[in-house]
C-alpha positions in Angstrom: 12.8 -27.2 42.4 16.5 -28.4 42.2 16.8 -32.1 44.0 19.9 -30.6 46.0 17.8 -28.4 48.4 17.0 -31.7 50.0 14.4 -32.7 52.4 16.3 -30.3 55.2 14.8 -27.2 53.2 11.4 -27.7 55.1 12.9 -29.0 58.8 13.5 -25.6 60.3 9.5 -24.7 59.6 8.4 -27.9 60.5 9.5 -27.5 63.9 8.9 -24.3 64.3 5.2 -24.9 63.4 5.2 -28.0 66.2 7.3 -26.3 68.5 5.6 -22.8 68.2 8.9 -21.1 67.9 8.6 -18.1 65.2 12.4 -18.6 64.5 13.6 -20.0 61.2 17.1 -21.2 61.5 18.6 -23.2 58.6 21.7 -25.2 57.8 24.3 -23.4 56.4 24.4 -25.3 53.8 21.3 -24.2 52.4 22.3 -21.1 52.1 24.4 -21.8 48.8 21.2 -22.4 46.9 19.9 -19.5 45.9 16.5 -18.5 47.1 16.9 -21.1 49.5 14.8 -19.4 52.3 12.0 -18.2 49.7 11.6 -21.7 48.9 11.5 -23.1 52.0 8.8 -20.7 52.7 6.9 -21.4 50.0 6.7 -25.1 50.1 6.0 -24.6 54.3 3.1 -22.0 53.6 1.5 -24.3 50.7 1.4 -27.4 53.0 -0.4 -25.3 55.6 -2.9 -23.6 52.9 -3.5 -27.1 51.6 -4.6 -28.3 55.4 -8.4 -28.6 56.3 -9.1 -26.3 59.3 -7.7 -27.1 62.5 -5.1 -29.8 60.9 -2.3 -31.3 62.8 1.2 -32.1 61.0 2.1 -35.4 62.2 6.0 -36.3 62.4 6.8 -39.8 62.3 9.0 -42.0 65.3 11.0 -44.1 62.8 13.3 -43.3 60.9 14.5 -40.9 63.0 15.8 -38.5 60.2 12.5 -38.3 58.9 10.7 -35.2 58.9 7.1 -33.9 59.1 7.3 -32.5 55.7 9.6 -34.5 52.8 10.5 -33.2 49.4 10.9 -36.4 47.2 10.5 -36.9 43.6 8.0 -39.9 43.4 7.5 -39.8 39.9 10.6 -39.8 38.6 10.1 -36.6 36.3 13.5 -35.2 37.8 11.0 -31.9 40.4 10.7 -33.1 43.9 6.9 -33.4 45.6 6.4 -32.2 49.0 4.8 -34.9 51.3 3.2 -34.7 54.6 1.1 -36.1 57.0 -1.7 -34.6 59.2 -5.0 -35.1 60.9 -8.4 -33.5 61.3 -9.8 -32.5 64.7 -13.2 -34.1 63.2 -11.7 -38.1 62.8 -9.0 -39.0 65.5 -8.4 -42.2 63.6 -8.1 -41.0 60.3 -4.3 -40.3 59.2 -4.0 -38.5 55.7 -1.2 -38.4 53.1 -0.5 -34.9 51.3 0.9 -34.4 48.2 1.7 -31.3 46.7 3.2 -31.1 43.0 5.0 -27.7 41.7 2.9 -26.2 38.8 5.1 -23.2 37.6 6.1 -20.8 40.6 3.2 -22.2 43.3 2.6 -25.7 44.9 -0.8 -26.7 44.4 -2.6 -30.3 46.5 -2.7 -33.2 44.5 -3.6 -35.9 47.0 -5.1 -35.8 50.2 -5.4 -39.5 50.8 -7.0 -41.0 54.2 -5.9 -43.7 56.0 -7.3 -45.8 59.0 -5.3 -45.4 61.9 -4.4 -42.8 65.1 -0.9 -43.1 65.0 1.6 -42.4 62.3 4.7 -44.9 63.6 6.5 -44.9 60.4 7.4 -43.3 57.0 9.9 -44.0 54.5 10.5 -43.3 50.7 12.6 -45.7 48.9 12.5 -47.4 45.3 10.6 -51.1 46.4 9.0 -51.9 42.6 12.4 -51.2 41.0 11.1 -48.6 38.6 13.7 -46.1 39.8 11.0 -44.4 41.5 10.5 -43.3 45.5 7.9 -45.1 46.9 5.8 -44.2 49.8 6.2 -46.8 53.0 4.3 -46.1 55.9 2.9 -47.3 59.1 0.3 -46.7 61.3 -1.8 -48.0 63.9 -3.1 -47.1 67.7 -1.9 -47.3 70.9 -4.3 -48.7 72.7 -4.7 -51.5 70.3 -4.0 -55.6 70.8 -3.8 -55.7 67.0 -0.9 -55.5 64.9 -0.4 -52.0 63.1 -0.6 -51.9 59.2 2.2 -51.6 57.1 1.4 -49.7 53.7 3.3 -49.0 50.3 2.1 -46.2 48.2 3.1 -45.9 44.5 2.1 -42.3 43.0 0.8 -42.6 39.1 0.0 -39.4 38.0 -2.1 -37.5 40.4 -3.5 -40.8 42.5 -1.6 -43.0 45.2 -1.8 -46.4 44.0 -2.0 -49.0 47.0 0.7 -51.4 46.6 0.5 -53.5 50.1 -1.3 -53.5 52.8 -0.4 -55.9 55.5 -0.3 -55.7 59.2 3.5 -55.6 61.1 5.2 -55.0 64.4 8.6 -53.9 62.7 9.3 -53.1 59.3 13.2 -52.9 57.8 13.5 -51.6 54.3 16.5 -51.9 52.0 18.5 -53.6 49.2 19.5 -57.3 50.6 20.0 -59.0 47.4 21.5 -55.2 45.7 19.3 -55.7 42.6 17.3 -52.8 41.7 14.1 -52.9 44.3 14.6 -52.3 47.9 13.0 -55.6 50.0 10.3 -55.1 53.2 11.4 -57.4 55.9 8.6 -57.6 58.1 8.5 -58.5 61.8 4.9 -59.4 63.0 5.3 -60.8 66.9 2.0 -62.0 68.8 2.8 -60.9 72.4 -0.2 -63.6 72.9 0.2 -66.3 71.2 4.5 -65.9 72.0 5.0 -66.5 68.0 7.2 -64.1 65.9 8.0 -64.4 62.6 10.0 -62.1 59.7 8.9 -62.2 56.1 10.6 -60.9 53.2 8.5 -59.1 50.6 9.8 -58.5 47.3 8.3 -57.0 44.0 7.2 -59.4 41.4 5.2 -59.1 38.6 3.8 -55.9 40.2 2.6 -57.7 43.2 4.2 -58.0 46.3 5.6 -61.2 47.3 6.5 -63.2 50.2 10.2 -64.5 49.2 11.1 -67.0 52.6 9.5 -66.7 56.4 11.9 -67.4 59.6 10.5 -68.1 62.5 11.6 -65.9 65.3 11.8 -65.7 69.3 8.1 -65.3 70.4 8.8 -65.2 74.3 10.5 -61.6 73.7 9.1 -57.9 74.8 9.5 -56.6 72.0 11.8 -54.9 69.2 14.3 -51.8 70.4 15.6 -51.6 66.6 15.3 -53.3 63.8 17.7 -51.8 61.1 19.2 -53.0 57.4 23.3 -52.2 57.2 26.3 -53.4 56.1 27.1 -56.5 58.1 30.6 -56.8 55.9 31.7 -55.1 52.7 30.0 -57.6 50.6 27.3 -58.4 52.7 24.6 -56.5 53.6 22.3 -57.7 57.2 19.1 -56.9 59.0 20.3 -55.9 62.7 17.3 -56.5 65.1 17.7 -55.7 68.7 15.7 -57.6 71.0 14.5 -56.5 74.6 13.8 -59.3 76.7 13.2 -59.7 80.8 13.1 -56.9 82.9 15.8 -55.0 80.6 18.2 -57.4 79.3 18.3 -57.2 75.3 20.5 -59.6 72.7 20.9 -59.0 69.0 19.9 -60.9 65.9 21.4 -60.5 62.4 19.3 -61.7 59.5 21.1 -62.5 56.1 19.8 -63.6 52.5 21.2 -66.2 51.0 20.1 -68.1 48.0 16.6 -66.3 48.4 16.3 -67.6 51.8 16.3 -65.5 55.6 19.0 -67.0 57.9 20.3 -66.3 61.5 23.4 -66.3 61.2 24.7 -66.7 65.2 21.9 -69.9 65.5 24.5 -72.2 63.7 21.5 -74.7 63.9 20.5 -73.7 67.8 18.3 -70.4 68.3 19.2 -70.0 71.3 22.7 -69.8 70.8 22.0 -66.4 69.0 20.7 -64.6 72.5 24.2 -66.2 73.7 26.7 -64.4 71.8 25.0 -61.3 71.6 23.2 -60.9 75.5 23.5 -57.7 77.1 22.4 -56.6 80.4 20.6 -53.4 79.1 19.5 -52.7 75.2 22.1 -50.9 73.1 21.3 -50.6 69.2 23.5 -51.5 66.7 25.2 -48.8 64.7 28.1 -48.0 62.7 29.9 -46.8 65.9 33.3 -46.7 64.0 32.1 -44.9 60.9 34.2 -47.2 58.7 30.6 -48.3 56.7 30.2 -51.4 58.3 27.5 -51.7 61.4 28.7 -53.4 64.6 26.8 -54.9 67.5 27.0 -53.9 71.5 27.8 -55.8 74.5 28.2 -55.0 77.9 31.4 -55.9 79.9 32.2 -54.9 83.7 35.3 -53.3 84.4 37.4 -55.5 85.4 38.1 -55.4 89.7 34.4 -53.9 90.2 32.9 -54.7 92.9 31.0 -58.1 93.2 28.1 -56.7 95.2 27.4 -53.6 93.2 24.0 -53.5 91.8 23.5 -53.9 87.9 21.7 -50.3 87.5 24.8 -48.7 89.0 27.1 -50.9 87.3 29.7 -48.9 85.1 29.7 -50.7 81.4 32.1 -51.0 79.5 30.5 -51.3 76.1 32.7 -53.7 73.2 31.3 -53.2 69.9 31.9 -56.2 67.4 31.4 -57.2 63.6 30.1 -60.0 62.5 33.1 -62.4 61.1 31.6 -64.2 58.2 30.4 -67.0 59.6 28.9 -67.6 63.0 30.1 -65.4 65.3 31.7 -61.4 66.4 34.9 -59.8 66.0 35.9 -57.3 68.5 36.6 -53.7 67.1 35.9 -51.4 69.3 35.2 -50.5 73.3 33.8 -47.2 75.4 31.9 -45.9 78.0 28.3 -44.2 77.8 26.5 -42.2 80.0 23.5 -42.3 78.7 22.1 -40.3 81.5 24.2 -37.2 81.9 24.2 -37.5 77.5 28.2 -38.2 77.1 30.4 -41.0 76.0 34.5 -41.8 75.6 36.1 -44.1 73.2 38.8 -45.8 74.0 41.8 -46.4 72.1 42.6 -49.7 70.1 45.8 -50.0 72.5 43.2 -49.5 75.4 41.1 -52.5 75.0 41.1 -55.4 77.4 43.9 -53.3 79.5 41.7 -50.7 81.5 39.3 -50.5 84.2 37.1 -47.9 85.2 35.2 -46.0 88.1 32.4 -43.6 88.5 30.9 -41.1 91.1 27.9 -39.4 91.2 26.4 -36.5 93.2 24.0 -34.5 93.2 25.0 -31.9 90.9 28.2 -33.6 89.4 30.1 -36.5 89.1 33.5 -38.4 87.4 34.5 -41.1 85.5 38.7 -42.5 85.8 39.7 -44.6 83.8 42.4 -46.5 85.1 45.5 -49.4 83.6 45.5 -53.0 85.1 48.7 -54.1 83.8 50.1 -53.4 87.4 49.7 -51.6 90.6 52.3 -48.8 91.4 54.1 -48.8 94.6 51.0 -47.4 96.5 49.1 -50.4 95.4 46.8 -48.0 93.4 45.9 -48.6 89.7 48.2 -45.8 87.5 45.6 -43.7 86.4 44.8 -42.6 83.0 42.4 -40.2 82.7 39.7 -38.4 84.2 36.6 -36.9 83.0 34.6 -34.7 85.0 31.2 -33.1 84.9 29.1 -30.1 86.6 25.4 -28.9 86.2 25.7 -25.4 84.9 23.9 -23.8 87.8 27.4 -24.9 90.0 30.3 -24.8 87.4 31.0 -20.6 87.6 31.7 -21.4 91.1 33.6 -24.7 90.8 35.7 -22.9 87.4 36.6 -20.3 90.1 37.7 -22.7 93.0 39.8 -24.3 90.6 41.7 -20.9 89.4 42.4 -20.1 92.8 44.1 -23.5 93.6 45.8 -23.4 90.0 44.3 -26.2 89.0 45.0 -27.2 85.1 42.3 -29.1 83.2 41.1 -29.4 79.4 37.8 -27.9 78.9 35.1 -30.2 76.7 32.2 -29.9 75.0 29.0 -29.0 76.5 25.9 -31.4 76.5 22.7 -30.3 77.9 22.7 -28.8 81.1 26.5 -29.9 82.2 29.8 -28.5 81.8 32.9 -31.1 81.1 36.3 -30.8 81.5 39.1 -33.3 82.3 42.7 -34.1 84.0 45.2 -36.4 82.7 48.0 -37.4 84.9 50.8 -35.6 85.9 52.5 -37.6 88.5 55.4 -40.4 87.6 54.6 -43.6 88.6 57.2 -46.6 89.9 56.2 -49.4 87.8 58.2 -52.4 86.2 60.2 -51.2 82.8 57.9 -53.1 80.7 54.6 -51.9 82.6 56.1 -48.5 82.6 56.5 -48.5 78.7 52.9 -50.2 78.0 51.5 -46.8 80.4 53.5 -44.6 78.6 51.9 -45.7 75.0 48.5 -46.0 77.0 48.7 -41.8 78.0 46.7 -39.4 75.8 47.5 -36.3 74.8 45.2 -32.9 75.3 44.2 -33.6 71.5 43.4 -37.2 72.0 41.0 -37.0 74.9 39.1 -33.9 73.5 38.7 -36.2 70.1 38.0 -39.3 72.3 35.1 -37.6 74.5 31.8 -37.0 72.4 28.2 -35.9 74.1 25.2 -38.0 73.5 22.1 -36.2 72.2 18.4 -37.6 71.8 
């Protein structure tokens, strides 16, 4: 099969199967290849002929793109093998990985290799021997268990999965630090006992897997929200590992190579003058929230004016996203406001940031956010307002959409997320200001394009 149908060609059954839908539905996409549904249901009946009785398909947590059942070519011969993993109703803590090769028009098993474990946590497929060959990377374990889960690498040579390492880990990132030829494991293993923590780098050598430096790490933390190898500047790339810690609070850590050797690069010789310049009050994980290739790191800010007494889970973030700048510290780039729980969020403007304030209110069924500009007050002593964004559980909105026709209300319909409706007002009234607040306003207003681009929904 052609490498451009992609590992999307057997999503659509995959969740079907799980979700017990009998509804195909495919990306468009797909539809330029020819055959494209004939295919997809021939790899999706094979990997079900090739189960034992009773089988369960298991779909792993991380990465999140990763589906139940991958086409990847492992061997390099230029055809794609389908992958999956399931277990058996007879052994709850074995975990099995299936391969199945194309022989002519049918896909026949290969490999139906067991593994100790109850949980599948993780699965991957990247180039880690530097061969030019996908390589299997997965991870498993229990969750009832005090013990670390295992990390595994699979290598397929002909019709056999050759073990390549077999360790045990908390986290696991995988990708090209150094940009040679082999993708690097940087592996996290944190005792929640003992408070110790530690990140190794394995690298292929010599067909053996070896441990290229060890940094000690935070031990006292709960645990790992992300861990995640990007772009920390055009040259560089960066492990990104967000860190919960307390009750909810979270800070970030970014892990370069340099010289063959792991380094924090916020410590500047203190460790804990990396939770410092990252803290947040609640976890956010790093991402490339700017799309420009490059990831950047969250931290929470209140709106400026809030009130002092206001309790932290109510308290309206404002979110600034920042990029590493070379040496020890974060460059601003970017700033919004998510709500996480209703599934929406709006970025601000660059001429926006550190000039706006913001407030919220919620009811049972609906609720707002304004966004307001501090420069200066008008003559009412009220900030000039900016925007509003507004939002109504389906159940109420024909109602509310009809209360607002009959008072000739104006507003821009947004997009939908979940079970709310979302629309929002811009300001209509002129506002007495000084001439050079009036002017810095002016610049500040969006236009019914701008908002509608600026509001996005959230979706997990």
């Amino acid at each position: 099969m052609k490498k451009r149908i992609g590992r999307w060609v057997c999503l659509a059954a995959v969740l079907a199967l799980i979700s017990g839908c009998a509804v195909l539905t495919e990306p468009s996409h797909l539809m330029k290849t020819p055959n494209a549904k004939d295919e997809q249901r021939a790899i999706y009946q094979a990997v079900i002929r090739a189960l034992p009785s009773g089988a369960k398909l298991l779909a792993p947590s991380k990465p999140e793109r990763t589906s139940p059942i991958e086409l990847k070519d492992l061997d390099g011969d230029g055809e794609e093998e389908a992958i999956a993993f399931y277990k058996t109703k007879k052994d709850d803590y074995a975990i099995y990985i299936l391969v199945l090769r194309r022989e002519g028009d049918e896909w026949k098993r290969i490999i139906a290799e067991q593994n100790i474990g109850q949980t599948l946590y993780y699965a991957d497929y990247q180039d880690v021997t530097g061969d030019g060959t996908l390589d299997i990377i997965m991870g498993i374990g229990s969750e009832e268990a005090i013990e670390p889960n295992d990390l595994i690498v699979y290598a397929l040579q002909g019709d056999k999965l050759k073990p390549l390492l077999n360790r045990p880990y908390t986290e696991v990132a995988v990708g090209n630090l150094d940009e040679d030829k082999a993708a690097e494991l940087v592996v996290f293993l944190h005792d929640r006992e003992k408070l110790t923590a530690q990140a190794q780098v394995y690298k292929m050598k010599n067909g053996s897997y070896t441990v290229v430096d060890t940094l000690p790490m935070d031990g006292t933390i709960n645990g790992y929200e992300q861990v995640e190898i990007g772009r920390a500047t055009r040259e560089k790339w960066g492990v990104f590992v967000d860190v919960g810690v307390g009750a909810h609070s979270a800070y970030t850590d970014l892990l370069i190579m340099e010289n063959g050797k792991l380094r924090n690069v916020f410590t500047a010789g203190r460790p804990e003058e990396a939770s410092e310049k990252t803290w947040k009050a609640y976890s956010v994980p790093s991402e490339d929230i700017n799309h420009d290739g490059i990831m950047e790191i969250a931290t929470l800010i209140e709106p400026p004016g809030v009130e002092d007494d206001i309790a932290m889970a109510n308290m309206p973030w404002i979110t600034s996203w920042s990029r590493w700048d070379g040496k020890a510290g974060l460059m601003p780039v970017h700033e919004n406001y998510n709500n996480y729980e209703i599934g929406f969020r709006f970025d601000f403007p660059s001429n926006w940031t550190g000039k706006v304030t913001l407030q919220t209110e919620e009811k049972e069924n609906s609720g707002s956010v304004s966004f307001y500009y501090t420069g200066q007050k008008d003559v009412a002593e009220q900030l000039p307002l900016l925007a509003t964004v507004e939002y109504y559980a389906r159940g109420i909105w024909k109602n509310k959409e009809k209360e607002l026709a009959e008072k000739g209300m104006s507003y821009i319909r947004l997009q939908n997320a979940g079970d709310y409706v979302f629309i929002a007002y811009l300001p209509e009234q002129p506002l007495r200001l000084s001439d050079s607040a009036k002017e810095e306003y002016d610049q500040m207003q969006l236009s019914q394009e701008e908002i509608e681009s600026l509001f996005q929904t959230i979706r997990f």
